[in-house]
N, C-alpha and C positions, 0 to 999 in steps of 0.2 A: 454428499451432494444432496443438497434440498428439494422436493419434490412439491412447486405449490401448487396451490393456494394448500397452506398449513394453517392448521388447528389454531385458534378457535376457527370453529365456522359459523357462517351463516346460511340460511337454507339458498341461497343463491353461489357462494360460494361449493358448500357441499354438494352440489349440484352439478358444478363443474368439473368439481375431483370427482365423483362417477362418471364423468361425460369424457373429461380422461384417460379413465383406466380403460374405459370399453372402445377409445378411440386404438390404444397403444396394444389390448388385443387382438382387434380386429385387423391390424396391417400383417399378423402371422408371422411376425418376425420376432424366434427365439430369443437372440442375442438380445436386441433391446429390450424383448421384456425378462428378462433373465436380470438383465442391472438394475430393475426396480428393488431390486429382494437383496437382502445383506449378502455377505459374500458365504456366510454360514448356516443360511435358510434353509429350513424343516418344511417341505410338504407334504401329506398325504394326498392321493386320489384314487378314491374308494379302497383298494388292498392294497396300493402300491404306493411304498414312502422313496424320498427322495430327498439331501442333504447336499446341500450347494449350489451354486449357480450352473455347472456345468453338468449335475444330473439335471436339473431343469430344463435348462438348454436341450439335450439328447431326449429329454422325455419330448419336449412340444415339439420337435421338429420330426420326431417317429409319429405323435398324434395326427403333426398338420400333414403329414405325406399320404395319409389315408382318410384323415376327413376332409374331403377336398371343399365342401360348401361352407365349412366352421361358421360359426359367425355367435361372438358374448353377444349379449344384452342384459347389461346393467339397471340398475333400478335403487333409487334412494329409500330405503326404510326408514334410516334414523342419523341422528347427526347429532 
């Protein structure tokens, strides 16, 4: 599944795919952002790695049960 606006960008475009990401964390919903990521997805955060979509999954939804205020804020650097 395609995720646009895809590469190339333009700084109006790249704009939006940050205005994106920070819309699809801020709703706190595991699941969905869990399908952005391969089904074979490597994260770290800070000491703790994580491999798949369903450790992901069980990571943020342990995170969003105790940070109850969360809230990304994204920011364009570069493109």
């Amino acid at each position: 599944m395609k995720k646009y606006p895809l590469p190339p960008f333009t700084k109006e475009t790249a704009t939006l795919k940050v205005q994106l990401a920070e819309d699809a964390w801020n709703t706190r919903n595991p699941t969905t952002i869990s399908l952005a990521y391969s089904m074979n997805t490597e994260w770290r955060n800070r000491d703790q790695f994580f491999n798949g979509r369903k450790e992901i999954k069980d990571f943020l939804s342990d995170k969003w049960s105790k940070e109850l205020h969360y809230k990304l804020k994204k920011e364009l650097w570069a493109f």
